[in-house]
PASEFI-89922 format. One record per residue: x, y, z of N, C-alpha, C, O, CB in turn. Coordinates in steps of 0.001 Angstrom, whole numbers, plus 500000, padded with zeros to 6 digits. Glycine has a CB too. Layout:
<atoms>
XYZXYZXYZXYZXYZ;...
</atoms>
This chain:
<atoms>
484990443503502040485918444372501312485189445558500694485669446691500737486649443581500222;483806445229500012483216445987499150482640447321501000482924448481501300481704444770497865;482034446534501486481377447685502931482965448562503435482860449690503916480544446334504880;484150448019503293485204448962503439485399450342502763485452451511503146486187448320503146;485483449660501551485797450537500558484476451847500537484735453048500613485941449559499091;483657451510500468481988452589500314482434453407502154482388454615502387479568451011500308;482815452341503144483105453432504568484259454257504325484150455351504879483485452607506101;485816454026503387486752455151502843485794455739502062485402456782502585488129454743502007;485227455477500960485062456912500644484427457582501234484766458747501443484694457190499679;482883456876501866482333458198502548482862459041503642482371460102504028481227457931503023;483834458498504061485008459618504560485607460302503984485780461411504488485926459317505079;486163460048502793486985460984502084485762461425501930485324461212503061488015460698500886;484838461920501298483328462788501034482999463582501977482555464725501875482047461971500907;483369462558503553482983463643504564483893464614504969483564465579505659482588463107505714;485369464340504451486642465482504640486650466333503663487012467483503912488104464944504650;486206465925502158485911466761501193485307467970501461485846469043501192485259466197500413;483883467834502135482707468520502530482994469484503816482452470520504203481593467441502835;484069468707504308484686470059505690485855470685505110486075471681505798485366469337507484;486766470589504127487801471042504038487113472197502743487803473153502388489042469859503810;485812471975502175485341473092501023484661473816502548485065474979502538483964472460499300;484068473657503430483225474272504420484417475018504553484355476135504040482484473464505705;485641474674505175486591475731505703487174476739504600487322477951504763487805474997506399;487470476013503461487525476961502122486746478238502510487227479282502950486766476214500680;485368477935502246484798478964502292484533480030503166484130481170502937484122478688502041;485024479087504880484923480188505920486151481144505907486083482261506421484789479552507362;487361480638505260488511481414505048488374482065503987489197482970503848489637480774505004;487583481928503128487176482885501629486179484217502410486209485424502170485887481654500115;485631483720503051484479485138504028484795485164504784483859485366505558483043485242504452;486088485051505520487536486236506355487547486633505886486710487535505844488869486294506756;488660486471504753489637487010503771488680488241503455489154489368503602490103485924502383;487374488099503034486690488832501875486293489701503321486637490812502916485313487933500612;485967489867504258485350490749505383486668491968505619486706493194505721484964489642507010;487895490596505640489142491655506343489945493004505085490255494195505085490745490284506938;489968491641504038489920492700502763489317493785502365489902494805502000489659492278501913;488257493647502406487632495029502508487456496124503380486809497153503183486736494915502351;488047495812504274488298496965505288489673497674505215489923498644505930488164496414506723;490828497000504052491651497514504217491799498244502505492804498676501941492621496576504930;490693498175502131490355498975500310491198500167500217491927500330499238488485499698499953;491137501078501253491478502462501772493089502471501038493601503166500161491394502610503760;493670501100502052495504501481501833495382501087500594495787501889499753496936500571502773;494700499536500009495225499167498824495489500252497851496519500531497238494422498256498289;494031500930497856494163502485496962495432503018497113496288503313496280493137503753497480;495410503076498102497151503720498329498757503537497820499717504149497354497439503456499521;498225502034498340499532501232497484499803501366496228500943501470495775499474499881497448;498104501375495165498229500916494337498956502856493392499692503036492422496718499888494041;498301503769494266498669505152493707500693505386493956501463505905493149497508506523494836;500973504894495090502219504801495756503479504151494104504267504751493372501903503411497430;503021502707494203504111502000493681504591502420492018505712502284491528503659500461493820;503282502994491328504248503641489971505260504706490345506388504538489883503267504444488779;505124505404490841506493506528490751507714505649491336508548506261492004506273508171491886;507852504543491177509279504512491429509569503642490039510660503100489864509779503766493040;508523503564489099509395503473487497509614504184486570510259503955485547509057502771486714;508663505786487154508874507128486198510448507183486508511181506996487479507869508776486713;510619507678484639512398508073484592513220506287484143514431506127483987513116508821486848;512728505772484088513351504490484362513160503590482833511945503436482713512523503723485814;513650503150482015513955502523480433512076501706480688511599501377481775515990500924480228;511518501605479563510234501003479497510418499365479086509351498773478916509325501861478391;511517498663478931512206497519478954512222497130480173511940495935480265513396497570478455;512441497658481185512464497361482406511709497597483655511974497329484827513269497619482552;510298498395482869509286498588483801508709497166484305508936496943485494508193499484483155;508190496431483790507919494839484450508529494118485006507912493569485919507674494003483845;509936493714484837510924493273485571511299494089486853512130493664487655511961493159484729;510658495262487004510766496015488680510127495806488686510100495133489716510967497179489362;508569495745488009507478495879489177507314494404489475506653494345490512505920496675488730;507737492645488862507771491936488935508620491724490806508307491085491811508095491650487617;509574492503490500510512492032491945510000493034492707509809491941493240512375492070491947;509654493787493209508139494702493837507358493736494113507199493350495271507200495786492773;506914493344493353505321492183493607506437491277494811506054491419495973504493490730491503;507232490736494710507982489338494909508648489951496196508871489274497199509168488697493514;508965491367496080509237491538497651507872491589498807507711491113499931510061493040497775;506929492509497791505807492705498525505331491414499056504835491531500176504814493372497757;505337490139498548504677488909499010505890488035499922505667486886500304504064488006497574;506864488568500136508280488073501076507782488719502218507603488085503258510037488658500602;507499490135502111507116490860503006505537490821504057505470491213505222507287491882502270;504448490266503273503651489944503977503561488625504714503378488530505928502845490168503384;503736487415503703503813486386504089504925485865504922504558485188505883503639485869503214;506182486028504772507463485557505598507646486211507079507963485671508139508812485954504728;507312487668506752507616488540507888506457488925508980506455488805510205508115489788507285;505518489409508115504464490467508724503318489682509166502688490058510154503934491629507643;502960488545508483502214487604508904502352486837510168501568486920511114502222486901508051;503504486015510107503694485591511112504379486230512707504522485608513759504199484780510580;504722487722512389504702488571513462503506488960514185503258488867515387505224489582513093;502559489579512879500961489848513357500657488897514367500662488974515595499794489658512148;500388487979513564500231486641514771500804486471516161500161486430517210500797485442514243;502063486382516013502658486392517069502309487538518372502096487379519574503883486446516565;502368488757517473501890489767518362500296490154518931499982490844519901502345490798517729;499513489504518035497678489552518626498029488303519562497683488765520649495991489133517130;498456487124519804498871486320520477499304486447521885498691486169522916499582485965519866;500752487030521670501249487152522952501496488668523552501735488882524741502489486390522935;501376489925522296501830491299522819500790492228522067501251493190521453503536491696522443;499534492032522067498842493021521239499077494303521462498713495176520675497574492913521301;499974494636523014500028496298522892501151496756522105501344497947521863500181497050524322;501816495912521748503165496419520533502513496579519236503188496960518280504555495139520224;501192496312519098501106496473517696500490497643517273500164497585516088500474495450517128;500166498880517936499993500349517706501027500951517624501091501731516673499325501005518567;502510500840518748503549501329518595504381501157517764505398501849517723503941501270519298;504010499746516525505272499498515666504492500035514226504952500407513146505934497618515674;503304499912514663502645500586513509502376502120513071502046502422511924501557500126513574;502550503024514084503051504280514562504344504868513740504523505847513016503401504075516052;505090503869514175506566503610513696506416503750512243506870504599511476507226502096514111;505687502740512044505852502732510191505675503681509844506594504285509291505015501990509236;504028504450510047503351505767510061504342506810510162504131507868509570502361505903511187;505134506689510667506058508063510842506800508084509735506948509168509172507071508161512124;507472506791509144508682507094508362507514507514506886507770508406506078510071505466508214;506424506745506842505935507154505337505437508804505848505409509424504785504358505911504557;505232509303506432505156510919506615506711511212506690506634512393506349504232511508508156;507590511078506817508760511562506604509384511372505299510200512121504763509479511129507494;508928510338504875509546509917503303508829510690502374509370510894501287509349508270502810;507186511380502696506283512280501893507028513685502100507517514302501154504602512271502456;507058514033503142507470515059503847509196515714503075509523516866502789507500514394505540;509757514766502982510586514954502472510946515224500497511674515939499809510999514069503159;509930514164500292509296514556499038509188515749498198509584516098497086508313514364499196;508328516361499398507165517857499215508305518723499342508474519538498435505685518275500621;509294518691500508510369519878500415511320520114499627511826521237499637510998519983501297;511887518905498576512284518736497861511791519439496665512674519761495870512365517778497987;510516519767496338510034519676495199509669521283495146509657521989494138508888518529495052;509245521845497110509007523225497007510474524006497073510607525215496888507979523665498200;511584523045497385512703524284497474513885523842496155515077524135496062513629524304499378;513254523266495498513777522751494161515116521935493940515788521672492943513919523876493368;515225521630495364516626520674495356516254518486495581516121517834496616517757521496497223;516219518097494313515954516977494573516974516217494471517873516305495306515070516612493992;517028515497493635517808514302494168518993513877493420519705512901493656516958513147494243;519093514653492585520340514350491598521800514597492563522782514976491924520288515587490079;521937514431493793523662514424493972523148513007493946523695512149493253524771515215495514;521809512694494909521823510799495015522368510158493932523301509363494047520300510027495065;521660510553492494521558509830491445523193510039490831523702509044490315520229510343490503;523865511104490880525209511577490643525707510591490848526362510180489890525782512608491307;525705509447492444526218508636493258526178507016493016526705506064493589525649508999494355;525119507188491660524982505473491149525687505571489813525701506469488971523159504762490884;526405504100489881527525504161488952526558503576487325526678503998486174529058502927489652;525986502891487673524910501811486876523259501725487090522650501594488151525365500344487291;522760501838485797521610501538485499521004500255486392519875500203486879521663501358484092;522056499230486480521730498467487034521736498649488864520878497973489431522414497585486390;522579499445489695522701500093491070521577501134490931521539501762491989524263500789491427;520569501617489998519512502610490110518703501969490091517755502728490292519318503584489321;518125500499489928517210499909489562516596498799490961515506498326491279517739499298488218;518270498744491599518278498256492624517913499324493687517161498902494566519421497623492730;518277500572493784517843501552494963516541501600494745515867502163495608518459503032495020;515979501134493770514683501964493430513473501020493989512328501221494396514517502284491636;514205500035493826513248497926494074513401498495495481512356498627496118514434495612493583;514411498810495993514384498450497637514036499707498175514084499708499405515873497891498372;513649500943497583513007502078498150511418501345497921510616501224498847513411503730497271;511214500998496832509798500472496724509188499720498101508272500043498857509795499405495484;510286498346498084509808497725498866509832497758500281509643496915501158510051496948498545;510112498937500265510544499441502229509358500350501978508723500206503023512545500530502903;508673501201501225507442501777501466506281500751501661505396500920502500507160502682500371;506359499495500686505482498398500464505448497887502092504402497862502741506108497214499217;506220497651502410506232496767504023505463497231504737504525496584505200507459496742504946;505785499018505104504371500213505716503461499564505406503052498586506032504044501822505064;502984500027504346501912499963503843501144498338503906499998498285504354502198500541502537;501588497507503606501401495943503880501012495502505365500239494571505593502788495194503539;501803496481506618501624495627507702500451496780507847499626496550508732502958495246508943;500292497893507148498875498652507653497680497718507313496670497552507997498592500222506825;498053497024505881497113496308505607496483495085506591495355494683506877497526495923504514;497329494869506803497747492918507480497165493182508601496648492282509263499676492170507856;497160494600509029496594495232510398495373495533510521494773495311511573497129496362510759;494920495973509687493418496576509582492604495053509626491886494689510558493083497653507881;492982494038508030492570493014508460491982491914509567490912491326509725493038492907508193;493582491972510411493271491108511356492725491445512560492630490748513570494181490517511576;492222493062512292491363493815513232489570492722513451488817492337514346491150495708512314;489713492667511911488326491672511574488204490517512168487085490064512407488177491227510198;488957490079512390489086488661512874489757488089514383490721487379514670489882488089511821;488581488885515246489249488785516516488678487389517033489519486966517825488934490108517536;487679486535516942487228485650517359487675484155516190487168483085516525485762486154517604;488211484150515430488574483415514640489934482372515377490830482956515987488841484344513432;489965480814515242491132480491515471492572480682514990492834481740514419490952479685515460;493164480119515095494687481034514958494768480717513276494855481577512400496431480240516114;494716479298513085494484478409511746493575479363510834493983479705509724493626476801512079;492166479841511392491952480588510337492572481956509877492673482386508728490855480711510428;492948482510511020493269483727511171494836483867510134495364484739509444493350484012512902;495094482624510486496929482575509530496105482541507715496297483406506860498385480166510030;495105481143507533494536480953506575494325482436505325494769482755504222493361480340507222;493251483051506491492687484280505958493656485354505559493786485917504472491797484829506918;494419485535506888495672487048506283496633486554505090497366487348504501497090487644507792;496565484924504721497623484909503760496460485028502322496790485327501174498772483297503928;495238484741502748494454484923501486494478486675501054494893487330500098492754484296501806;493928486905502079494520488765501596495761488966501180495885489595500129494579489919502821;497098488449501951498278488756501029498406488559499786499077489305499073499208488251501337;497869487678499419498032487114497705497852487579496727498420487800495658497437486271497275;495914487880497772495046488581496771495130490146496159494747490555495062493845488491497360;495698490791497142495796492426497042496775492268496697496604492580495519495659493478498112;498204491899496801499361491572496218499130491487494613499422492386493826499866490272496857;498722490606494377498334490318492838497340491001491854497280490974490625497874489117492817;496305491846493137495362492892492045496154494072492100496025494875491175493612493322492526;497169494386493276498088496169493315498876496366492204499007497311491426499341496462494650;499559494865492330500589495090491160500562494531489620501548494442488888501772494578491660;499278494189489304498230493827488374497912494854487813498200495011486626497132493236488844;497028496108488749496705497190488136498514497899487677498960498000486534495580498154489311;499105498219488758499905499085488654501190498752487247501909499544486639500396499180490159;501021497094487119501845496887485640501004497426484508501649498180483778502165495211485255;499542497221484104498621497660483023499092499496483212499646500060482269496638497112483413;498854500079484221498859501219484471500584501629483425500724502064482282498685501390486325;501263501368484129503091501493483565503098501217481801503682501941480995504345499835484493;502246499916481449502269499825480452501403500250479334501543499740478222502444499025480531;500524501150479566499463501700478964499529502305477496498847502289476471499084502615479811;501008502976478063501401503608476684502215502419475295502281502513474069502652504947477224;502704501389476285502960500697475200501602499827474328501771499352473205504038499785475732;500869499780474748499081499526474062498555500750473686497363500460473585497806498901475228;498636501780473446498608502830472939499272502535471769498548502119470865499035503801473685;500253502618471572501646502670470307501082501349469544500908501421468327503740502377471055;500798500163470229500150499097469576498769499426468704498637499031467545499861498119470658;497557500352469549496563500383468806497137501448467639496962501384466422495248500748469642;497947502541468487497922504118466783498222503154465780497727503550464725499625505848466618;498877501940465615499781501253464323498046500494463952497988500761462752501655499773464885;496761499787464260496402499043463993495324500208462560495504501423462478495978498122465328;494628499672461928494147500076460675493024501045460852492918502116460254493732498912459875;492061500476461881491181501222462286490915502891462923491034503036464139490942500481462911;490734503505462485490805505255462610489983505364463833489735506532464134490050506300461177;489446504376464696489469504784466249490227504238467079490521504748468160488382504637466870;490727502873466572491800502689467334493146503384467330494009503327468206491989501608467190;493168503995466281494913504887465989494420505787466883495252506041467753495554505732464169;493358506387467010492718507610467864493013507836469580493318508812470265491085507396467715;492698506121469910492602506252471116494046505641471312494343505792472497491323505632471771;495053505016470626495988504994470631496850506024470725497907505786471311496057504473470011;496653507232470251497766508251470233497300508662471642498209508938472426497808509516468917;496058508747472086495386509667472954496369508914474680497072509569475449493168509423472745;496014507366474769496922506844475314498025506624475836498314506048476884496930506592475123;499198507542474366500888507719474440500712509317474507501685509955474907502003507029472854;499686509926474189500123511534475032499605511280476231500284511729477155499403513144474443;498147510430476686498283510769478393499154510133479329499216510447480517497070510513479079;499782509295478817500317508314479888501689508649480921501880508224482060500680507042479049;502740509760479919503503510731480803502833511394481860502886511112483057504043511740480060;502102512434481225501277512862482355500263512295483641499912512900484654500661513462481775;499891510692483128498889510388484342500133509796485381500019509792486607497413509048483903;501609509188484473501898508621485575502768509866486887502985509714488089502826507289484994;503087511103485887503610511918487008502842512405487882503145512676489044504225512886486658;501077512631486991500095513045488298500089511533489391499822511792490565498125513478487581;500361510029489065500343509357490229501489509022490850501610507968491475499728508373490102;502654510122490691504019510184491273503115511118492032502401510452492782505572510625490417;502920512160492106502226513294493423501495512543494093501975512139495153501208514634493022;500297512162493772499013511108494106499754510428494986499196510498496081498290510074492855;500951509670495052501140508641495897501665509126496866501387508638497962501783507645495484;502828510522496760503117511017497732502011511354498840502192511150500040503750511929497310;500945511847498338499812512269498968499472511437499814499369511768500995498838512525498235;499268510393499465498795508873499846499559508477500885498939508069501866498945507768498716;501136508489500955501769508444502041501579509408502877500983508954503853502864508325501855;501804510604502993501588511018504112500282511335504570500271512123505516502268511875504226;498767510795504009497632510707504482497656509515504892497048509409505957496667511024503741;498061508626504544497684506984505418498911507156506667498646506546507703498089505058504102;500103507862506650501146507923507583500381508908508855500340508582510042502643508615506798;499717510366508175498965510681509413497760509962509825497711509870511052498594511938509356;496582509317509105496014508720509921496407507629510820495917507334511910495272508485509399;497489507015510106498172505814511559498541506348512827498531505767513912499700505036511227;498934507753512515499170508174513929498129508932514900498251509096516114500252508994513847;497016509377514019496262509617514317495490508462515179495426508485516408495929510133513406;495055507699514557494603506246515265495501505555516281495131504593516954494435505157514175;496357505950516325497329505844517094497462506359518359497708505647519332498118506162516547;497275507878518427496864508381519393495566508240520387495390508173521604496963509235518989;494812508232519289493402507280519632493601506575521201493154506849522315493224505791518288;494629505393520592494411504401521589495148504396522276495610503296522578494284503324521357;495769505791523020496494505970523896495820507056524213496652507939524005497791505963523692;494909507543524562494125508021525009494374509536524645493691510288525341494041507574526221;495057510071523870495182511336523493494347511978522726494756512418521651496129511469523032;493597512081522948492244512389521831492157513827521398491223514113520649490665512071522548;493148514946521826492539515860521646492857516286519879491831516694519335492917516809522819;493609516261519318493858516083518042492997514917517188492355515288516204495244515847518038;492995513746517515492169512949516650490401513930516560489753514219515554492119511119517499;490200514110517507488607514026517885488562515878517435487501516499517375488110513404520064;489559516335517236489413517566516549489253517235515001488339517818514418490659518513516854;490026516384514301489930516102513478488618515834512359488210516183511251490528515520513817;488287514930513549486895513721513204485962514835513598484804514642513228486663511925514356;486145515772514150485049516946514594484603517535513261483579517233512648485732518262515638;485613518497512879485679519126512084485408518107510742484579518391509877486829519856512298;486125517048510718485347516291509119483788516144509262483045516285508290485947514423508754;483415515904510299481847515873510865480711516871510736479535516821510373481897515808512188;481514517762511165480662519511510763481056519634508931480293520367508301481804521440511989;481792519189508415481683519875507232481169518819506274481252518853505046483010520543506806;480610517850507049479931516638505803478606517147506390477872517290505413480307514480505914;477964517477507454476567517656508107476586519232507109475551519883507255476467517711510302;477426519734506345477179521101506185477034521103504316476594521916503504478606522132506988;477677519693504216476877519432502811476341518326502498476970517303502225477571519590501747;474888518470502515474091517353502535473685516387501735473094515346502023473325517618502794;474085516847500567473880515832499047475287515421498790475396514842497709473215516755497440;476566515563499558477525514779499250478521514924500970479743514994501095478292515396497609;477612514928501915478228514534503348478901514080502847479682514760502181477720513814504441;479037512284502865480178511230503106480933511229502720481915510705503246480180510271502988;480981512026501124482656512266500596483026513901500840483740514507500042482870511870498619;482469514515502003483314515874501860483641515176503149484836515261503430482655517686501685;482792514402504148483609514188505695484988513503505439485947513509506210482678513072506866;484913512943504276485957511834503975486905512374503511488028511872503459485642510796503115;486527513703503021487599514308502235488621515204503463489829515240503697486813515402500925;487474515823504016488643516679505216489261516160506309490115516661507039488065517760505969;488390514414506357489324513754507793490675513282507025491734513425507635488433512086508762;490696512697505646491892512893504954492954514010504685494177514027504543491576512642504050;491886514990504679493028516574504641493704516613505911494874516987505979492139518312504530;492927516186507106493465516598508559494530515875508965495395516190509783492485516448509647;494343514373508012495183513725508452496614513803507915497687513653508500494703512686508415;496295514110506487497695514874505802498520515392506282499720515119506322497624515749505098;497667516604506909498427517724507514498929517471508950499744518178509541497561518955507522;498447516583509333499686515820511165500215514978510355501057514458511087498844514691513016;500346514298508985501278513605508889502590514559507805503647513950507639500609512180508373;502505515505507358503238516300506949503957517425508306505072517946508326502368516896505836;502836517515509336503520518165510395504811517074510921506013517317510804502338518537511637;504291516002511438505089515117511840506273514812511021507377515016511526504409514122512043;506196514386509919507038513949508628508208515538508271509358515424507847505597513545507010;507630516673508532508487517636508343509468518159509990510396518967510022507463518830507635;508952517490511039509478517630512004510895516202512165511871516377512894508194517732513019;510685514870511315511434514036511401512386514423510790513489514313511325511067513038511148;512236515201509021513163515491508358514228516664508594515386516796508198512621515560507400;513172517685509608514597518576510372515158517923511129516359518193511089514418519813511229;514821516830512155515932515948512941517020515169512266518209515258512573515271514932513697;516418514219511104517442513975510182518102514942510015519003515014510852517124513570509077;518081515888509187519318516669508691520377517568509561521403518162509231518792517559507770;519679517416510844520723518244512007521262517107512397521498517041513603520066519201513409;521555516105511690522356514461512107523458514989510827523092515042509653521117512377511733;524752515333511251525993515249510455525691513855509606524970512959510044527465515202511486;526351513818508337526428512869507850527999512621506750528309513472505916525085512862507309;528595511691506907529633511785506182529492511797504772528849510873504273530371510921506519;529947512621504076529748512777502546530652511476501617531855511349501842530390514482502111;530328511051501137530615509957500039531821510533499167531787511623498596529200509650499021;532973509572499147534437510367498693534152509412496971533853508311496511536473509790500049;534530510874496570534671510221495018535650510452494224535674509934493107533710510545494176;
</atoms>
C-alpha cells in the first residue's frame, strides 16, 4: 500500500514538473509573440481614450470596463480561434482579411482628418441620439469595432512567431497575449482617463507639493487627453497603412512598399546619431500617407453611396 502511494505521488511530481515545463514554454511564446506586436499595443493603447473625451467622468470606467470585456470577446471567442483555423487550413486568407481591417481603420482616420479640416463633424450624428445612455452605447461599439482591427493585427503579428509550435501551444500562447495586453491597454488607458480625478484628490491633500502637482494634473489632463484623441487617429491610419503596405508585400507588389522602406533607409543612413528613430519615423510617415491616401479614397466611395436620411 505504502510502495503505491510514494509510485502516485511520484507521478503526480512527475506531471507537476511537465505541466510547470509547459507553463513556462507557453510563458516564452507568449513573451516572444508579445513583443513583436509592442508597435499596435502602442496604438491601441493611444486609440481607445478618445472615445471617452466629451463623455460624464462617472462613466469613464464603466466604458472602458465594457471596452476591456469586448476587447477580450473579441480576441479570445472570435479572432483566436479563426487565426487558428486559418494558419491551419487557409493561411492565404489571412493577408486579405487583414488588408480588410487595414482599410476600414484608414477610412475611419481618413474620415476623421476631413472632418476636422472642413469643419463639419459630427453633431447631426449626435443630434440623432435620444439618450446619454444610446451615446454611450454608439461609442462602446465604435470602440470595439476599432479594437477587433487592431486585436486581430495583434493576434497576427504574434502568431507570425510561432510557426513551429503545436496547435496546443500556439492556442495556449495567443490566449496568453490576449489577456495580457488586454489588461495592460486598458489598465494604462483607465489611469490615463482618470488622472485628473487624482489630481483633484492630491490639490485637496495638505502638503504644498502635492496641491501643486495636483492642480498641474487637472489643468493637463483636458489637454493630454485631446492631444491622444489626434494621437490615436494618427495611429489608425499609420498601423491601417502599414497593413496594407505589408500587404502588398506579399503579393508581390513591391513597388510602393520598397519605395517606402527605401526612402525610410536613406534618411536614417543620413542621420547617424539617431538613424533608427528617424528610419522609423519616415517608414511611419510613408505609411500614413497610403493609409490616408487609401482611407480618403474609401470615404469618397462611401459618400457617392445615396443614403436614406433618418425621419424625425
Amino acid at each position: 500500500m505504502a510502495g503505491g502511494l510514494v509510485a502516485l505521488l511520484d507521478d503526480i511530481a512527475a506531471l507537476a514538473k511537465l505541466a510547470a515545463a509547459s507553463l513556462d514554454d507557453v510563458a516564452g511564446a507568449a513573451g516572444r509573440a508579445g513583443a513583436k506586436a509592442a508597435g499596435v499595443v502602442i496604438d491601441d493603447t493611444a486609440v481607445t481614450p478618445r472615445y471617452v473625451v466629451g463623455l460624464t467622468p462617472d462613466r469613464e470606467l464603466p466604458i472602458i470596463w465594457k471596452i476591456t470585456l469586448g476587447s477580450l470577446r473579441n480576441k479570445l471567442l472570435f479572432i483566436l480561434p479563426i487565426a487558428l483555423l486559418l494558419s491551419a487550413f487557409a493561411p492565404w486568407a489571412v493577408t486579405p482579411l487583414l488588408m480588410l481591417g487595414g482599410s476600414y481603420l484608414c477610412f475611419e482616420a481618413a474620415e476623421k482628418i476631413i472632418e476636422a479640416l472642413t469643419g463639419h463633424h459630427a453633431e447631426e450624428e449626435l443630434a440623432e441620439v435620444d439618450t446619454p445612455a444610446e451615446l454611450e452605447q454608439r461609442q462602446v461599439a465604435g470602440a470595439v469595432r476599432t479594437d477587433f482591427i487592431l486585436s486581430a493585427e495583434i493576434m497576427a503579428i504574434a502568431l507570425a512567431e510561432l510557426p513551429d509550435a503545436s496547435l496546443g501551444m500556439r492556442a495556449a500562447a495567443l490566449a496568453a497575449v490576449a489577456v495580457a495586453i488586454t489588461v495592460g491597454v486598458y489598465g494604462v488607458v483607465a489611469l490615463i482617463v482618470k488622472m485628473d480625478d487624482i489630481g483633484l484628490h492630491l490639490s485637496k491633500r495638505p502638503s504644498a507639493g502635492a496641491r501643486r502637482a495636483g492642480e498641474l494634473l487637472v489643468k493637463a489632463m483636458p489637454v493630454l487627453l485631446q492631444a491622444l484623441s489626434h494621437i490615436g487617429v494618427a495611429a489608425m491610419v499609420w498601423v491601417g497603412g502599414g497593413i496594407l503596405l505589408h500587404g502588398l508585400e506579399a503579393f508581390g507588389l513591391n513597388a510602393v512598399p520598397h519605395f517606402v522602406h527605401h526612402l525610410a533607409a536613406v534618411a536614417g543612413h543620413a542621420v547617424p546619431f539617431a538613424g533608427g528613430f528617424v528610419e522609423w519615423l519616415v517608414g511611419a510617415i510613408g505609411s500614413g500617407i497610403v493609409g490616408l491616401i487609401a482611407g480618403g479614397v474609401i470615404v469618397g466611395v462611401i459618400h457617392l453611396i445615396p443614403r436614406k436620411k433618418k425621419a424625425h
